[in-house]
C-alpha positions as CSV (number, residue, x, y, z in Angstrom):
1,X,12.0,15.7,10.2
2,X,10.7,12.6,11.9
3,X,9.6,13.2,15.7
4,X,11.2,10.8,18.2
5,X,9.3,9.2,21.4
6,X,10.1,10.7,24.5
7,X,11.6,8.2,26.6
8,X,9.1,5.6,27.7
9,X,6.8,7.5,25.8
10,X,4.0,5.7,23.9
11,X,3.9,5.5,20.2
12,X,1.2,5.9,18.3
13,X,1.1,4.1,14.6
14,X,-1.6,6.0,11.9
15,X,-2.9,3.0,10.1
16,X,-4.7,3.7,7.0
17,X,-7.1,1.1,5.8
18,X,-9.8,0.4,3.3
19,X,-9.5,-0.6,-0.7
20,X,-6.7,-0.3,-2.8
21,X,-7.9,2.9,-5.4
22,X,-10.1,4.0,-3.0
23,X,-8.3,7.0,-1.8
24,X,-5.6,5.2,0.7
25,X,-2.7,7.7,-1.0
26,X,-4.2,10.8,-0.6
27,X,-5.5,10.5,2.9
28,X,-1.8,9.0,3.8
29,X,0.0,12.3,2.1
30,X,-2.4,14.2,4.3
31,X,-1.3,12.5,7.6
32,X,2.3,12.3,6.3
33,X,2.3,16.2,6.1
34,X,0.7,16.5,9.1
35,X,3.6,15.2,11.0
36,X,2.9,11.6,10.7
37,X,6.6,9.6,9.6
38,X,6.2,7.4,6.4
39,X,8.2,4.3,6.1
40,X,11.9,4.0,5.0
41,X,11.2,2.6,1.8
42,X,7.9,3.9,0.1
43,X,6.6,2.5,-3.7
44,X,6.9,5.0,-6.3
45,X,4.2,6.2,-8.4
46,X,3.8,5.2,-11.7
47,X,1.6,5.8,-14.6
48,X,-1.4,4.9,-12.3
49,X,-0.6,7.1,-9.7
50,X,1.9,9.3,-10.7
51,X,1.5,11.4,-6.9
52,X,3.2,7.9,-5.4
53,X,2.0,5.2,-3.5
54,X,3.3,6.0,-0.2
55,X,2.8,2.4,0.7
56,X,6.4,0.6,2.6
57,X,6.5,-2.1,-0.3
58,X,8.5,-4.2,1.8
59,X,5.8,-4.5,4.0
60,X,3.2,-4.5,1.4
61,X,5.3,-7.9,-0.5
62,X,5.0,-9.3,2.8
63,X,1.4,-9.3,3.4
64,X,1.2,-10.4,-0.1
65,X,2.9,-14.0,1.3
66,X,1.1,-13.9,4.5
67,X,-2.4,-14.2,2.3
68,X,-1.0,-16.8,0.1
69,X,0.0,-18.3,3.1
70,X,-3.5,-18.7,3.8
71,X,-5.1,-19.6,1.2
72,X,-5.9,-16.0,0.1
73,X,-4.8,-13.3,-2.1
74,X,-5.5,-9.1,-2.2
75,X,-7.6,-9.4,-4.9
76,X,-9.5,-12.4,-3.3
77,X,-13.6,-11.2,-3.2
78,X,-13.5,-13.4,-0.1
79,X,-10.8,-12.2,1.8
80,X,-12.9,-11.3,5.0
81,X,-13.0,-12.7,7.4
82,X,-9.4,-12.8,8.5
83,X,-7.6,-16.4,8.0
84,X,-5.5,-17.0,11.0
85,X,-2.6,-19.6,11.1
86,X,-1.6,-22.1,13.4
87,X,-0.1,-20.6,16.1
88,X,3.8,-22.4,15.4
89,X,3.2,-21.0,12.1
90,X,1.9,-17.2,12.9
91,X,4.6,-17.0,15.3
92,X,7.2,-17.1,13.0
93,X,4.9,-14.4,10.7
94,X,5.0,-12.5,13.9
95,X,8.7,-12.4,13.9
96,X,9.1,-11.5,10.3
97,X,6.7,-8.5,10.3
98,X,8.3,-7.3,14.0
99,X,11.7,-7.0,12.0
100,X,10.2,-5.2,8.9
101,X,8.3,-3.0,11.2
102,X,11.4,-1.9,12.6
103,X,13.2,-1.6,10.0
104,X,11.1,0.7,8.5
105,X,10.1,3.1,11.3
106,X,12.8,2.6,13.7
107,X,11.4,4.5,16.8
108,X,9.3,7.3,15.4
109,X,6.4,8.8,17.6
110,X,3.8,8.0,14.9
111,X,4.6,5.2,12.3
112,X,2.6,5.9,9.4
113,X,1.4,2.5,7.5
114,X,-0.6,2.4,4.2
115,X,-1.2,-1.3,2.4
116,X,-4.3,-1.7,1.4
117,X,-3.2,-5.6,2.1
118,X,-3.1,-4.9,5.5
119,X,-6.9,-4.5,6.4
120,X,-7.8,-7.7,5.5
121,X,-5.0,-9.1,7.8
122,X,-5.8,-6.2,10.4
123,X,-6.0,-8.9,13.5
124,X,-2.5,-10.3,12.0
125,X,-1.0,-6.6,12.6
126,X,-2.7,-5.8,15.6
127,X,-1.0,-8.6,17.4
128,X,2.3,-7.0,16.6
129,X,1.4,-3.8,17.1
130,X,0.2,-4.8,20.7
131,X,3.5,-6.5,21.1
132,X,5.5,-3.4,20.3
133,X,3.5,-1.5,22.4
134,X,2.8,0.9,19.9
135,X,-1.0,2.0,19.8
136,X,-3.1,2.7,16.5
137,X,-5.1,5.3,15.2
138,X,-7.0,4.1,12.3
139,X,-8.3,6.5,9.3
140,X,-10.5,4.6,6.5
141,X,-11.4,6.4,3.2
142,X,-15.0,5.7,1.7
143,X,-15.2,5.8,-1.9
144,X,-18.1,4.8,-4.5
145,X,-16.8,0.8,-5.0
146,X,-17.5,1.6,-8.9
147,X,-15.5,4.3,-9.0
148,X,-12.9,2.1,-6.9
149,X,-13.9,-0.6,-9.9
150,X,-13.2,1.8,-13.0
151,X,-9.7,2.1,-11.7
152,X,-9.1,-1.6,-11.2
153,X,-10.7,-1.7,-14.9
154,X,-8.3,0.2,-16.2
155,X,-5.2,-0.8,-14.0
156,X,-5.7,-4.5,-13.6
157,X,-8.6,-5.8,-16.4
158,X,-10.8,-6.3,-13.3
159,X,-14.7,-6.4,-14.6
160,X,-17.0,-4.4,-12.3
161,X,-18.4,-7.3,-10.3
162,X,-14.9,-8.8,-8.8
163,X,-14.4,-4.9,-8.0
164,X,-17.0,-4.1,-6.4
165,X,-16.9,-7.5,-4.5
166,X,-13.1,-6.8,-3.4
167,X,-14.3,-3.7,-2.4
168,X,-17.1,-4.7,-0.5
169,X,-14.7,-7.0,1.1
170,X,-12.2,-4.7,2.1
171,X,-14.7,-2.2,4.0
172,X,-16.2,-4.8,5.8
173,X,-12.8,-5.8,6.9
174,X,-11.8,-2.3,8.3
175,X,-14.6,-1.7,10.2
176,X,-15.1,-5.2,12.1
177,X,-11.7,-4.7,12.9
178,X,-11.6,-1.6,14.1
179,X,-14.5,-0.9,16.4
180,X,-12.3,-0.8,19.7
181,X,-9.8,1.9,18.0
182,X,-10.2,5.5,17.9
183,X,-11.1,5.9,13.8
184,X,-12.3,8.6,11.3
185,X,-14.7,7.7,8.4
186,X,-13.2,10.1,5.2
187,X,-15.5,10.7,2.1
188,X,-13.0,11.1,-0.6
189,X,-14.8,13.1,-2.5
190,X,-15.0,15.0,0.7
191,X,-11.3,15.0,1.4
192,X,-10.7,16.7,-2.0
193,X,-13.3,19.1,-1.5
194,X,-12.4,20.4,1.6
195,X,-9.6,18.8,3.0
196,X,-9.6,21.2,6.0
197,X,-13.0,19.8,7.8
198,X,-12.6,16.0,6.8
199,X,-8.5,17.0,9.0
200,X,-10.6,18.6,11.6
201,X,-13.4,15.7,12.1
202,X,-10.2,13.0,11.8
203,X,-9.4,14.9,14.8
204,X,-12.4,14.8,16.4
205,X,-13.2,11.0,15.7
206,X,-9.7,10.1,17.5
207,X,-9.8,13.0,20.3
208,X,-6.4,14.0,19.3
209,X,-4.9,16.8,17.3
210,X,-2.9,15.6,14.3
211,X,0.9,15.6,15.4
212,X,2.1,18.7,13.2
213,X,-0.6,20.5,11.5
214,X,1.3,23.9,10.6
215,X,0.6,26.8,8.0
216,X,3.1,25.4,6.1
217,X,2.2,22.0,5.8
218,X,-1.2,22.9,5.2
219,X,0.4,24.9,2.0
220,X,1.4,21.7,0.9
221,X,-1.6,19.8,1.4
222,X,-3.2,22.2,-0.7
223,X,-1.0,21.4,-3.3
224,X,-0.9,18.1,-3.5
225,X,-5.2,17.4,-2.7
226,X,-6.1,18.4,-5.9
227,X,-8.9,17.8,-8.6
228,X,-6.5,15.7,-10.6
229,X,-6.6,12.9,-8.2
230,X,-10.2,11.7,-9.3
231,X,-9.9,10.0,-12.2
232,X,-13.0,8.0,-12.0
233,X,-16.5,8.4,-10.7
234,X,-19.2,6.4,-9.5
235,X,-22.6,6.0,-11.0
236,X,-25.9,4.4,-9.6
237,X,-25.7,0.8,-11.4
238,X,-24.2,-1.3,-8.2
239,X,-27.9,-3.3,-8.9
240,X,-27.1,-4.0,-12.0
241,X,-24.1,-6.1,-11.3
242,X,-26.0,-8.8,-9.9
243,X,-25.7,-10.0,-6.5
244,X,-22.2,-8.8,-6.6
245,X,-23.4,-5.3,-6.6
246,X,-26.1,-5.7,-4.0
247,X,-23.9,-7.1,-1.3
248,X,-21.5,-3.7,-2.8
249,X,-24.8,-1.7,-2.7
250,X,-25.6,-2.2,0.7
251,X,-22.1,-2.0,2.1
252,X,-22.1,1.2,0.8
253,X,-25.3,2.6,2.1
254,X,-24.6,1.6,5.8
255,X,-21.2,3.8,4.9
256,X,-24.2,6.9,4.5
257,X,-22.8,10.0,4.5
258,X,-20.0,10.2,6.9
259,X,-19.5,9.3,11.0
260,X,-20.0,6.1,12.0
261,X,-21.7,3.5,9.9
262,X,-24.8,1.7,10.4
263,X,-23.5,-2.0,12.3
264,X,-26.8,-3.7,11.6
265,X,-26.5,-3.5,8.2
266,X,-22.7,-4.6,7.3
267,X,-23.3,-7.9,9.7
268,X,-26.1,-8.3,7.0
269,X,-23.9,-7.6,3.7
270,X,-21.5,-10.0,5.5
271,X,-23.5,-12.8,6.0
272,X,-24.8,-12.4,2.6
273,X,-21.1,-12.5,1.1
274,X,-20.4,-15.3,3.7
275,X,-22.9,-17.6,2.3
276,X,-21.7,-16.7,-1.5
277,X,-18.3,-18.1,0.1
278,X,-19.5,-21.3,1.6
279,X,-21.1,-21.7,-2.4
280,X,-18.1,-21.5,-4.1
281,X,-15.5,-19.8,-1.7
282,X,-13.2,-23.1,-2.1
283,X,-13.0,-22.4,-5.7
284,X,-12.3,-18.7,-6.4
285,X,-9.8,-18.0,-3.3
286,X,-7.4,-20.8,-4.1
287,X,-7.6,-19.7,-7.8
288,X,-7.0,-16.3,-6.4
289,X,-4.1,-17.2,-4.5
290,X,-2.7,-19.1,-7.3
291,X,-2.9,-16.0,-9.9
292,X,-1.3,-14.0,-7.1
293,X,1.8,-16.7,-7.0
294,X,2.0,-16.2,-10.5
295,X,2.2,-12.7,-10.9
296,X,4.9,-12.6,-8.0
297,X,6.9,-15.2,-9.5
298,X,6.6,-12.9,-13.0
299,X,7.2,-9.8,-11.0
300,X,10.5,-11.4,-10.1
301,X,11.6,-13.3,-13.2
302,X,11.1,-9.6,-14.9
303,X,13.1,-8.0,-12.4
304,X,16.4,-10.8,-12.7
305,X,16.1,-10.1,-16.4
306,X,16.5,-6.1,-16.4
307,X,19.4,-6.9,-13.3
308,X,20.9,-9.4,-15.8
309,X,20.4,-6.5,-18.6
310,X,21.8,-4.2,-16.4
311,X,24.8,-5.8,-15.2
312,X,25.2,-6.9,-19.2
313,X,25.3,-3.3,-19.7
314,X,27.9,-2.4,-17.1
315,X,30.0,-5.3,-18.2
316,X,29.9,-4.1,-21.6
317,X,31.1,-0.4,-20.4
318,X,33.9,-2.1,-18.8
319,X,35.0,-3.4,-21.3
320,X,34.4,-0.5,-23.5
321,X,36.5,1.7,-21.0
322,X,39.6,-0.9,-20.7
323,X,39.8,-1.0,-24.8
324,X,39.9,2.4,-24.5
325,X,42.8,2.4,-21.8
326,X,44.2,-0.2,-23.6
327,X,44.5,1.9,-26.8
328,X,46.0,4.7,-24.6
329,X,48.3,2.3,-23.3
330,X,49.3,1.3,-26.8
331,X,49.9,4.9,-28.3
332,X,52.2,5.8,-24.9
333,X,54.2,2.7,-25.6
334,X,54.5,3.6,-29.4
335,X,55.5,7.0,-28.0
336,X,58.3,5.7,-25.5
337,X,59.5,2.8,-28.2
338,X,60.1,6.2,-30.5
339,X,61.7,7.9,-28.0
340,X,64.2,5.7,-27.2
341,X,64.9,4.2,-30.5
342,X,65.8,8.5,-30.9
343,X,67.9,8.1,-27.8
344,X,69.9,5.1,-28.7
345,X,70.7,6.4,-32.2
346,X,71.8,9.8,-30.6
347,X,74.0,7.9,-28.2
């Protein structure tokens, strides 16, 4: 059961941020559980993440445009910093995501957003969010980027250096844009450990209880967090990966072990992926972009064929059942024609 504002009661949205594979799914079942509402319409899991997404792929298909829009893409290694629109432009952006927004959460006390997409575009969301009225709480996973990078490997034919960058990316993103916001730093190999004291230092990091913590829910936390969910781990080779994986490797280390991270160090890993970008940034994110448009234009050419295969199915059982009604229809004549030839020779 969702909980409803009081009247003229603020909301509060739970925004999950950080790398796609990096753990955005389990901490987001952990808020969801806790009382935080999920989306109306949440992406399925599949053979990658068979647990689900929890992601509102509306909203997630839509921050998809908004980077293309830009010049950008999710898998783009140099998608930070944030690329804002002309104002005429945004506005209308704006408008879109203000309708999806409500759409999927209505008026529930704590909206509940995870898309990956949507801490690289952070400052895009935060205007909306501000114009709703609606506050934010944000909760940003940590995980080793090669670990985050064996996933990719396997789920998108990444290689380790465009992971690793994407990742490096991505965390610079959420905590630039975050730094004014209550927020919690979760390990995830911490989460799955003990998923009790990362809950309990979320808590702590936002100086507010979780809206609906119960026994119960924490039964099914503890069935959901479990060792299944890491299916790959990180090594010690970011260095080898070039300068890909020392801008990673540093990103990393000024994560350290928990709290808050060390500020001196990510402006550094930025400017050092910042001046890769001035190199050859023109090159890779419009090629990034461009592979993006492509995928979404395959995405949806696949999806008219199975509706088209579908409604050739359907049609086909149609017809199936009126041939069959048909033949029904035949053999109850034939029966009527005999009985009244019988009555007209009676008569």
């Amino acid at each position: 059961m969702t909980a409803e504002p009081q009247p003229n009661a603020p909301r509060t949205a739970y925004l999950v941020l950080g790398m796609h594979r990096s753990g955005t799914s389990a901490v987001t079942q952990l808020l969801a559980l806790a009382g935080a509402s999920l989306p109306a319409n949440v992406m399925p899991g599949d053979e990658h993440n068979e647990k689900g997404y929890f992601e509102p792929w509306k909203i997630a298909m839509f921050n998809d445009e908004r980077l293309r829009a830009a010049g950008s893409s999710w898998d783009d290694v140099f998608a930070f910093p944030f690329r804002p629109l002309p104002d005429a432009e945004e506005r209308g952006w704006l408008d879109r995501a203000g309708v999806l927004f409500d759409e999927e959460y209505r008026r529930v006390a704590f909206p509940l957003m995870k898309d990956p997409r949507a801490t690289v575009l952070l400052p895009f969301w935060r205007a909306l969010l501000a114009e709703r009225g609606v506050a934010a709480r944000c909760v940003i996973p940590v995980r080793h980027p090669l670990a985050v990078a064996g996933s990719l490997r396997r789920r998108n034919g990444f290689t380790h250096q465009k992971s690793v960058l994407v990742w490096a990316s991505y965390m610079l993103a959420a905590e630039a844009y975050t730094r004014d916001l209550p927020r919690a730093f979760v390990g995830y190999d911490a989460l799955l450990a003990d998923w009790r004291a990362e809950a309990a230092a979320i808590e702590a990091a936002h100086g507010a209880a979780l809206p609906k913590l119960t026994e119960a829910a924490a039964k099914k936390v503890d069935r959901f967090l479990t060792a299944d969910l890491r299916h790959n781990d990180g090594d010690a080779g970011l260095r080898d990966l070039g300068w890909a994986g020392e801008i990673a490797q540093a990103v990393f280390d000024a994560f350290g072990a928990g709290g808050e991270p060390d500020g001196a160090a990510l402006a550094a890993a930025a400017a050092a992926l910042a001046a890769r970008a001035e190199e050859f940034g023109a090159l890779v994110s419009p090629a990034s972009r461009d592979l993006d448009a492509a995928r979404a234009e395959l995405l949806e050419a696949q999806q008219r064929l199975e509706a088209a295969a579908r409604f050739g199915e359907e049609l086909r059982a149609d017809r199936n059942r009126m041939e069959d009604r048909l033949r029904e229809a035949l053999v109850l004549l034939d029966q009527i024609n005999t009985e009244l030839d019988a009555s007209l020779e009676v008569n």
